[in-house]
C-alpha positions as CSV (number, residue, x, y, z in Angstrom):
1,X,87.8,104.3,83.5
2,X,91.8,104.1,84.1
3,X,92.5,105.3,87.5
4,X,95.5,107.8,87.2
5,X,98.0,109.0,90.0
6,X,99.5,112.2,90.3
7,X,102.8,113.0,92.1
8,X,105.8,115.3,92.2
9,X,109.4,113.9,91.7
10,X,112.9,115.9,92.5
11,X,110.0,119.4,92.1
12,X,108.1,118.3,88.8
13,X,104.2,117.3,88.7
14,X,103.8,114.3,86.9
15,X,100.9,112.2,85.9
16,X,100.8,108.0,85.0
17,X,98.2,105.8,84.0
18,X,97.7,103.2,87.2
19,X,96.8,99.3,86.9
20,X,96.4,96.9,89.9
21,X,97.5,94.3,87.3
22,X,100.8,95.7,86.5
23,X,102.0,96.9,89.9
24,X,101.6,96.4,93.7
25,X,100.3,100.3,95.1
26,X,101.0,103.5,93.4
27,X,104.5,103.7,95.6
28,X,105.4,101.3,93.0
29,X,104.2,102.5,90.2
30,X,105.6,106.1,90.6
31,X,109.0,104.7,91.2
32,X,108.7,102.3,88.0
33,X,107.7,105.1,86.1
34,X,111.0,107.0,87.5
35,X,113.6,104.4,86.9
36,X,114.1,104.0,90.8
37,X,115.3,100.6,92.0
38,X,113.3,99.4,95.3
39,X,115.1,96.5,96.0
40,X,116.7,97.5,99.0
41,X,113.8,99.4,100.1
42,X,111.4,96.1,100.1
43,X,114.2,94.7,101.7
44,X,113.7,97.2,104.8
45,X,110.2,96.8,104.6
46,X,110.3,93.2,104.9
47,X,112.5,93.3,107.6
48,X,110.6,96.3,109.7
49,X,107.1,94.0,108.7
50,X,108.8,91.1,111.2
51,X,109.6,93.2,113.9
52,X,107.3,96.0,114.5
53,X,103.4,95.5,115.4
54,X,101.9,98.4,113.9
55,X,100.9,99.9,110.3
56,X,102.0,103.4,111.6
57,X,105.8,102.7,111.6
58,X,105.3,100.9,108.2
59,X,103.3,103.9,106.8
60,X,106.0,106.1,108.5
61,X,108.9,104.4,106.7
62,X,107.9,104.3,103.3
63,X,106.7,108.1,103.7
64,X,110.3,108.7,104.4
65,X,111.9,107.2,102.3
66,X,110.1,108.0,99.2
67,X,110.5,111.7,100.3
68,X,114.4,111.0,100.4
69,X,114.0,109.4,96.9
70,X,112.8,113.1,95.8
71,X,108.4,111.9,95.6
72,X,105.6,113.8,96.8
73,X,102.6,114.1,97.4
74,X,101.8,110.7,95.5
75,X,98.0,110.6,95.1
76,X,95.1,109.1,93.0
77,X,93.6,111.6,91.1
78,X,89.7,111.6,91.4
79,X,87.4,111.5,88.7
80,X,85.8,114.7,89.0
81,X,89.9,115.8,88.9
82,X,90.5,114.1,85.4
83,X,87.2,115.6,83.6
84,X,88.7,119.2,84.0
């Protein structure tokens, strides 16, 4: 079965069909799906991976900053979810 995520962008629920072949985590497949450029954002996640020790800041950041870019509450929808 597909796996599907679930999110709201700039106040609007939207659904997508997932694949692990086509992109990274669902961070990057909501923002595909918007049109949103991450290139400067995996540029600041490289960067903070080098300097910082723990997954919390990492976590932290991209939390942030896809809440700037207008996401929320980015989720994989369970199965029991999609049968309704």
């Amino acid at each position: 079965m597909a796996r599907q995520v679930s999110y709201f962008y700039q106040g609007t629920k939207k659904t997508i069909a997932f694949s692990f072949s086509q992109h990274f985590d669902i961070y990057e497949a909501v923002a595909a799906a918007e049109g949103v450029d991450l290139t400067s954002f995996w540029a600041m996640e490289k960067q903070l991976e080098m300097t910082s020790r723990g997954q919390g800041i990492m976590k932290n950041y991209r939390a942030n900053e896809f809440d700037r870019m207008g996401f929320s509450e980015i989720r994989f929808i369970k199965d029991e979810e999609q049968e309704k």
